[in-house]
ROLUM-821581 format. One record per residue (C-alpha): z, y, x negated. Coordinates in nm, 3 decimals, always signed. Each point is the difference from the previous one (the first is absolute). Layout:
// residues N
{{Z; Y; X}}
...
END
This chain:
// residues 79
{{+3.647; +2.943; +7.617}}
{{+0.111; +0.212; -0.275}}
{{+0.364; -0.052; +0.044}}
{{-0.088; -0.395; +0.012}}
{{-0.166; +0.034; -0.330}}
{{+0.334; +0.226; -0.194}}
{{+0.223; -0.242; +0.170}}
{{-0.151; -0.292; -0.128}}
{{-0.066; +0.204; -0.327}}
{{+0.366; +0.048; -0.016}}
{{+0.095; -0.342; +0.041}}
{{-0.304; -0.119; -0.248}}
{{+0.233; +0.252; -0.239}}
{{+0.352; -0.132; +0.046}}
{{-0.100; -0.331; -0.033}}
{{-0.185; +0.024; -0.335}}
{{+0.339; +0.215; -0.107}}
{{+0.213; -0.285; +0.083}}
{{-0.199; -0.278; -0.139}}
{{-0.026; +0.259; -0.307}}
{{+0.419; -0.026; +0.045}}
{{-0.008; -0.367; +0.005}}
{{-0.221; -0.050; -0.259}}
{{+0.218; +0.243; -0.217}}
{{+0.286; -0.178; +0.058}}
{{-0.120; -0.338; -0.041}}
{{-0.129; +0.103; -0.345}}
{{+0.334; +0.086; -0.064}}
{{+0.154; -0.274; +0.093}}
{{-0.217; -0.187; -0.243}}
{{+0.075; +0.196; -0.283}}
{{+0.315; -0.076; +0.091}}
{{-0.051; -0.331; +0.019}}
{{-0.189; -0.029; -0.338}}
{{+0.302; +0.123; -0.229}}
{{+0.238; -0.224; +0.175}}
{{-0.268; -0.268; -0.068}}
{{-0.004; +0.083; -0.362}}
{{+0.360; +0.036; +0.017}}
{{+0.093; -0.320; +0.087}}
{{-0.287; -0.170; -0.242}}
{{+0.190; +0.158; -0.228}}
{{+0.355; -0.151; +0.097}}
{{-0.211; -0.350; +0.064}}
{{-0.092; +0.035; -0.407}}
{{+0.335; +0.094; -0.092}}
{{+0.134; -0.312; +0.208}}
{{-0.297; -0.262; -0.129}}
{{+0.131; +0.108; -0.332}}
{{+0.406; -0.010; +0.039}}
{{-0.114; -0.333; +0.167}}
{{-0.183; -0.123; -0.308}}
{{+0.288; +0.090; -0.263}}
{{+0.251; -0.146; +0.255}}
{{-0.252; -0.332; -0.022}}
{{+0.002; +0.013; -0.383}}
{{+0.412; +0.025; +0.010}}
{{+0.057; -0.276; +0.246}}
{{-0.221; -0.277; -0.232}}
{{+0.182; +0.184; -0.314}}
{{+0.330; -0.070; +0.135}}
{{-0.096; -0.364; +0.156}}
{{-0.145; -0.094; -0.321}}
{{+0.343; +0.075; -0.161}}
{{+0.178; -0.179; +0.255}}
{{-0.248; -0.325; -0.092}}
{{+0.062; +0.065; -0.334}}
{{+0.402; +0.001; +0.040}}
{{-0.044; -0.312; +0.227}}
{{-0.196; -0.189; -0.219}}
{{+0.267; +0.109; -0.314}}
{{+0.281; -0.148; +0.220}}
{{-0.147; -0.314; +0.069}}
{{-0.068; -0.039; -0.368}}
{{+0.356; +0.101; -0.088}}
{{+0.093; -0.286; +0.275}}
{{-0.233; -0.239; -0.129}}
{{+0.136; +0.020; -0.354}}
{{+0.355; +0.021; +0.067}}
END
């Protein structure tokens, strides 16, 4: 009965040192995880931004194109 009990011991043992493995690694892997996560919050900031100035140019530029339209048509108009 003694051998039962070491064997089983043993095995009691490797499993707790490869759930200790997993575990290990799986807290890696979310560390890992977590900077790429920040990472790319950061790009998605950078990008809501670029978008916003891109936004701002676009109604810049259409206004100007309004304005040049509506000029023409005056230009027309009066001639």
């Amino acid at each position: 009965m003694c051998i039962v009990s070491k064997v089983s011991e043993k095995q009691v043992l490797e499993s707790v040192e490869s759930l200790e493995s997993r575990i290990k690694s799986l807290i890696e892997e979310k560390d890992r995880l977590y900077i790429q996560y920040q990472s790319l919050k950061e790009d998605n900031k950078s990008l809501e931004s670029q978008l916003d100035s891109l936004e701002t140019q676009k109604q810049r530029a259409k206004d100007k194109v309004e304005d040049v339209l509506e000029r023409l048509n005056q230009i027309e108009t009066s001639a």
